[in-house]
BAKEKE-454010 format. One record per residue (C-alpha): residue number from 1; x, z negated, y. Coordinates in steps of 0.2 Angstrom, whole numbers. Each point is the difference from the previous one (the first is absolute). Layout:
BEGIN
<site num="NUM" X="X" Z="Z" Y="Y"/>
...
end
This chain:
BEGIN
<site num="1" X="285" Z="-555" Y="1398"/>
<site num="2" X="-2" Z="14" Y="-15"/>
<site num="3" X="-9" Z="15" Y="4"/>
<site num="4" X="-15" Z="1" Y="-13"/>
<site num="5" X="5" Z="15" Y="-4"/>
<site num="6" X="13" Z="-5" Y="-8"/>
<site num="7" X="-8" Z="-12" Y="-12"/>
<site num="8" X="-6" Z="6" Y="-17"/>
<site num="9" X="-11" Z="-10" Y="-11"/>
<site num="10" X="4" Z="0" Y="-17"/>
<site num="11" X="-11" Z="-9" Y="-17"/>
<site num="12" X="10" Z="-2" Y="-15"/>
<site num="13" X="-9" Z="1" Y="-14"/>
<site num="14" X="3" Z="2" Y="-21"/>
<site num="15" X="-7" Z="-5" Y="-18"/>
<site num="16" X="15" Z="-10" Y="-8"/>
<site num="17" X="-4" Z="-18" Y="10"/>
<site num="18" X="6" Z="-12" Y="-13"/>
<site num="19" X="-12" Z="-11" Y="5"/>
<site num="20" X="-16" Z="11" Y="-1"/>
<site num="21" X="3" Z="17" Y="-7"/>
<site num="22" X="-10" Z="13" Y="6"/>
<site num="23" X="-9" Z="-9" Y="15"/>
<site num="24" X="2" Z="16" Y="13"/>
<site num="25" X="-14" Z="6" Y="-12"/>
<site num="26" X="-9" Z="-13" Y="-7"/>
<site num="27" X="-18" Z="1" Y="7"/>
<site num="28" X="-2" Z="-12" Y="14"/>
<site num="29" X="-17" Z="-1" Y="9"/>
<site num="30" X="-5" Z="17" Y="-5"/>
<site num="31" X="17" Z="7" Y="2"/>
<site num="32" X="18" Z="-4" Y="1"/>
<site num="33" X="12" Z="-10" Y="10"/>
<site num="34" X="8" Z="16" Y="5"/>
<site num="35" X="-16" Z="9" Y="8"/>
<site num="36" X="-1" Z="-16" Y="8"/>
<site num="37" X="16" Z="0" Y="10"/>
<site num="38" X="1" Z="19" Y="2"/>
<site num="39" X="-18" Z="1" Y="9"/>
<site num="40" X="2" Z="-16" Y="9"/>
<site num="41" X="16" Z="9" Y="7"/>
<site num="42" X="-8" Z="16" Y="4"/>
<site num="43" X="-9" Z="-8" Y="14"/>
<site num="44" X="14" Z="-8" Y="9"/>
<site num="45" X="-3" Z="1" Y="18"/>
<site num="46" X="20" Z="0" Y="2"/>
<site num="47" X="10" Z="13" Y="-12"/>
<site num="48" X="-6" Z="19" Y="-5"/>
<site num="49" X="-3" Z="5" Y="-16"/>
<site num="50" X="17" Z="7" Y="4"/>
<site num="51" X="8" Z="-15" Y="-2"/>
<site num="52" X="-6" Z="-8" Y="-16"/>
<site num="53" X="7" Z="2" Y="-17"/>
<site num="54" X="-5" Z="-4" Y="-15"/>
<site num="55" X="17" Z="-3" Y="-12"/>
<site num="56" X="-3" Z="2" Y="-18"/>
<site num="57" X="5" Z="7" Y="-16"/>
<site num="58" X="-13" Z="0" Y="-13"/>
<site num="59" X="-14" Z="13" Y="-2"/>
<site num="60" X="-14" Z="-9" Y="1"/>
<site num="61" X="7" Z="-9" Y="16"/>
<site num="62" X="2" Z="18" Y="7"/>
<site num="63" X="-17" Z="9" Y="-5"/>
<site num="64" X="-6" Z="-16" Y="10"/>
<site num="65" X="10" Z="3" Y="14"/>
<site num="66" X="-6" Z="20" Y="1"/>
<site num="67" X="-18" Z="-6" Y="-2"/>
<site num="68" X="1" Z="-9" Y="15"/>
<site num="69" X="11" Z="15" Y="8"/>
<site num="70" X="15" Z="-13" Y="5"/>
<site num="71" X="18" Z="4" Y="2"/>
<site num="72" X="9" Z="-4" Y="-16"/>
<site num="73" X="19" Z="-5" Y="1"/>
<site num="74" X="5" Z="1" Y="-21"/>
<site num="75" X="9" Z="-11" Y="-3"/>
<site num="76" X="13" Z="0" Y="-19"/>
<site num="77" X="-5" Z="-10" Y="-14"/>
<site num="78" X="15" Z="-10" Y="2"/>
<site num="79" X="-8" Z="-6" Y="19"/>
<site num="80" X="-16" Z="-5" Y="-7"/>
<site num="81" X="8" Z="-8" Y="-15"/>
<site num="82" X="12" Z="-9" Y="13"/>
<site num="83" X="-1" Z="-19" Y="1"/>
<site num="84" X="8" Z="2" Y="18"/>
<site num="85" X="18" Z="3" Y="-1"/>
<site num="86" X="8" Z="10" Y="4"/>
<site num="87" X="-11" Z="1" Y="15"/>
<site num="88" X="5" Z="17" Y="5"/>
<site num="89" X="-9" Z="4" Y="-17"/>
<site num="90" X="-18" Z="-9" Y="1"/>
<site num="91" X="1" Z="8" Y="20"/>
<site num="92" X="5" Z="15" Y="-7"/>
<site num="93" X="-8" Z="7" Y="14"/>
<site num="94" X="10" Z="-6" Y="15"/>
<site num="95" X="12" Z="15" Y="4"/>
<site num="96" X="-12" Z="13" Y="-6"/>
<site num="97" X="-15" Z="-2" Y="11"/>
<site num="98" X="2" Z="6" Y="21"/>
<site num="99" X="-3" Z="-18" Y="6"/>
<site num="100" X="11" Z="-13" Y="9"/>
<site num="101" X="-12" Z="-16" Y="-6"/>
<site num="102" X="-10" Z="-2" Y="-14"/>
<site num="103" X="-15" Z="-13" Y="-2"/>
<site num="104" X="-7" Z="-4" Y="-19"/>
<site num="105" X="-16" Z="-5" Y="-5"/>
<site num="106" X="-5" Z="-11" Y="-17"/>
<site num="107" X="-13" Z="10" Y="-8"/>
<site num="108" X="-5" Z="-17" Y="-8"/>
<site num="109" X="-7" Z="-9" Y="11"/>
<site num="110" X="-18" Z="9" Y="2"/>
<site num="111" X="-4" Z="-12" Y="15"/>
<site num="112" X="12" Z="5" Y="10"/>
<site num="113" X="-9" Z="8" Y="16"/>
<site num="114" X="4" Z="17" Y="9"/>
<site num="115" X="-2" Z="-10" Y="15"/>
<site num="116" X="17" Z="-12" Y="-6"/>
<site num="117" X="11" Z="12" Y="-5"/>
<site num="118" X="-4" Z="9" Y="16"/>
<site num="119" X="4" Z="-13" Y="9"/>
<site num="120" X="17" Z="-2" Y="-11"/>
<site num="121" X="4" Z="18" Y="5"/>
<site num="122" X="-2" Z="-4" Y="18"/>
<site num="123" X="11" Z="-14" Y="-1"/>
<site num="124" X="15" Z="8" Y="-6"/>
<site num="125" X="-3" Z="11" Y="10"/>
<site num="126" X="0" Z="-7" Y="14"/>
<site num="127" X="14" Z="-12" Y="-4"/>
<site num="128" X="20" Z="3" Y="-1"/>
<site num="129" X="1" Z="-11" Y="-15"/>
<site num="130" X="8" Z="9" Y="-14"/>
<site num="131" X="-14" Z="-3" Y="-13"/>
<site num="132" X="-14" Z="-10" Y="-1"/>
<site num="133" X="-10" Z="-10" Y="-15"/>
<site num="134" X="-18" Z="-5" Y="-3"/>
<site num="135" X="-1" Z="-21" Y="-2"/>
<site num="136" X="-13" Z="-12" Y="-1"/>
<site num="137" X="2" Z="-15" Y="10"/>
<site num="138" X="-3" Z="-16" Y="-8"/>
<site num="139" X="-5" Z="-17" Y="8"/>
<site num="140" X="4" Z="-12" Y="-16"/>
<site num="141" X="14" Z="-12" Y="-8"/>
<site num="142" X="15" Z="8" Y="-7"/>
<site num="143" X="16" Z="-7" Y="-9"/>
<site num="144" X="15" Z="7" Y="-5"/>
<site num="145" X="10" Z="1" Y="-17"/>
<site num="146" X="7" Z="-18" Y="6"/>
<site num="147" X="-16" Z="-4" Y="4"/>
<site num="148" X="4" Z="-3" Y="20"/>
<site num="149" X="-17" Z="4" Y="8"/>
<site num="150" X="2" Z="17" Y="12"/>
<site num="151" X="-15" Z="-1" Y="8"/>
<site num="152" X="2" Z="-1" Y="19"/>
<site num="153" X="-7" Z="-18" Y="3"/>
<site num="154" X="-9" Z="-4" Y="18"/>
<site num="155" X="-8" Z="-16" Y="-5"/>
<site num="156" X="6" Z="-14" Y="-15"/>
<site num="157" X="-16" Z="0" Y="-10"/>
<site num="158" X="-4" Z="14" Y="-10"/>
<site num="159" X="-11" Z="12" Y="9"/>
<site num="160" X="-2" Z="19" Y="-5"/>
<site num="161" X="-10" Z="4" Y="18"/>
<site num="162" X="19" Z="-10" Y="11"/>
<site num="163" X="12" Z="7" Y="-12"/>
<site num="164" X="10" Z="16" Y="3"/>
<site num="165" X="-3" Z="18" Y="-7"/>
<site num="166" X="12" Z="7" Y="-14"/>
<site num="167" X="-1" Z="19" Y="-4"/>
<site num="168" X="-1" Z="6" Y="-16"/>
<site num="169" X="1" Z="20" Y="-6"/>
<site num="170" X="-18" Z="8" Y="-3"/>
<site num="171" X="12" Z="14" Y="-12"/>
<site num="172" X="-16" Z="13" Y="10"/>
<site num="173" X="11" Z="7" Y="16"/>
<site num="174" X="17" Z="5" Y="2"/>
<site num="175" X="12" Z="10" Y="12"/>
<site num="176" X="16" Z="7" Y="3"/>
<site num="177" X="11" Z="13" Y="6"/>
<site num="178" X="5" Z="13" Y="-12"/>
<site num="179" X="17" Z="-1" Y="1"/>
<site num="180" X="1" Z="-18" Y="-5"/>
<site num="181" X="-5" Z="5" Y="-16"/>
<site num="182" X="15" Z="10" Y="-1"/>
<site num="183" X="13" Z="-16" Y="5"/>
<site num="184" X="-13" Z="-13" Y="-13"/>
<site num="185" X="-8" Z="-7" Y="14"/>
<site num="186" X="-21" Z="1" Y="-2"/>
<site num="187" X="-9" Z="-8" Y="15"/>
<site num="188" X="15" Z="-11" Y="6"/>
<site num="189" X="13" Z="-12" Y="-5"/>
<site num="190" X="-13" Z="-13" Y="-1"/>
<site num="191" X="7" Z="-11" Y="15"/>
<site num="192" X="-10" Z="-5" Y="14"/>
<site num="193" X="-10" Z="15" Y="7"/>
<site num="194" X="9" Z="10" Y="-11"/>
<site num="195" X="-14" Z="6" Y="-8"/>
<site num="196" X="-11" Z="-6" Y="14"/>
<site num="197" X="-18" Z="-8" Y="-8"/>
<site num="198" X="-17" Z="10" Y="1"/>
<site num="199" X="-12" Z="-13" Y="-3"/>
<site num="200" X="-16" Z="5" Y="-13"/>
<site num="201" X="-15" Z="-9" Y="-3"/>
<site num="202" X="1" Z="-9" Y="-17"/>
<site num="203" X="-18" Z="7" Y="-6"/>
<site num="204" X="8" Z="18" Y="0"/>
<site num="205" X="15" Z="-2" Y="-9"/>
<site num="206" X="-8" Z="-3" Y="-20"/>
<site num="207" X="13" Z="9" Y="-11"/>
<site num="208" X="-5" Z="8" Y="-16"/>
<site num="209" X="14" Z="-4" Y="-12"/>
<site num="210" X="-9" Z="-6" Y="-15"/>
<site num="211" X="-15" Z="7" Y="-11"/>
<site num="212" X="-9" Z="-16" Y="4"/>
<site num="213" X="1" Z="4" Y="19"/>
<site num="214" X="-11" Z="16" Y="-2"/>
<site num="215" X="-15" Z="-11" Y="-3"/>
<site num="216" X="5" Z="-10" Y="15"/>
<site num="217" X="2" Z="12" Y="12"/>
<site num="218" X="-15" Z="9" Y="-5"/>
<site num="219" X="-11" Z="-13" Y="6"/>
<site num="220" X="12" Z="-5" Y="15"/>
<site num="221" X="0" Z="20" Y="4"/>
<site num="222" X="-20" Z="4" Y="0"/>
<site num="223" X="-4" Z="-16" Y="8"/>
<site num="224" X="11" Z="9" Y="16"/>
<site num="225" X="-9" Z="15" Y="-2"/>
<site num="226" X="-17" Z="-4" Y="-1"/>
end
């Protein structure tokens, strides 16, 4: 058990994705992918205003940020040009904010309900697992790189409905304790229940990682919030 207080809930956001420059600001629906994530936030039933940070360095990231009057941790301009290691320098963060846990959000998937990552939040915090990470489950047929099937087999005959579940990472929730950080550990060591698996529904996890995605999730987006 965590006490909630504890927990902070930070968005990592920059211009610089490789991928899709730029996509923070890029109009989506009317507005950005950042507005999206930082309003959907502000009306978690779980966390205070207190307790959400948005980490970023540029300035347009940031007059976003004091539009929607949100924390701003700012992060360096070699974090947000970070490609993950070291980690202590992407999680710049994790010794400098007052909080034992930490819970991040993906400000790319627009899909992603308030009501889910609530429920994440609960979770962790209600569990004395270490860290915890967002999958999908999926009921299909899987193979390896020696192409040994690794789906959990009840019945001989090919059978999505028998056949059992694999996880796989919905890259939308993520958890852990702050220190970790420090010691290169985020979430876990990846052994069983360690992180322990927070299960989303597939629909909310569309990730906007290439230009030709916007046009997607548009349409995916406004047919949600009709």
């Amino acid at each position: 058990m965590k006490n909630i207080r504890d927990i902070c809930v930070i968005v990592q956001a920059r211009l610089s994705s490789q991928r899709s420059p730029n996509k923070m600001i890029k109009p989506f629906c009317d507005t950005t992918l950042t507005d999206i994530c930082i309003q959907k936030l502000l009306k978690s039933k779980v966390i205070s205003k207190h307790s959400f940070f948005m980490s970023v360095y540029e300035k347009e990231l940031r007059e976003i940020c004091r539009k929607n009057n949100v924390n701003v941790f700012l992060r360096s301009e070699a974090s947000a040009k970070s490609e993950g290691t070291p980690m202590t320098e992407i999680f710049e963060w994790w010794n400098k904010l007052p909080f034992k846990y930490v819970v991040m959000v993906n400000a790319c998937c627009p899909l992603l309900k308030i009501e889910t990552i609530d429920k994440f939040i609960e979770a962790y915090a209600n569990s004395d697992s270490r860290g915890m990470f967002g999958v999908i489950k999926k009921k299909n047929y899987f193979w390896n790189s020696d192409r040994e099937c690794i789906t959990p087999l009840t019945e001989d005959v090919m059978n999505t409905k028998t056949a059992g579940s694999l996880y796989e990472a919905a890259h939308c929730l993520y958890a852990g304790r702050m220190e970790d950080i420090g010691k290169g550990i985020w979430m876990g060591k990846f052994k069983p229940d360690d992180p322990e698996l927070f299960v989303v529904e597939e629909k909310e996890i569309f990730d906007i990682d290439y230009p030709w995605q916007f046009k997607v999730g548009e349409i995916l987006y406004e047919a949600e919030n009709r």
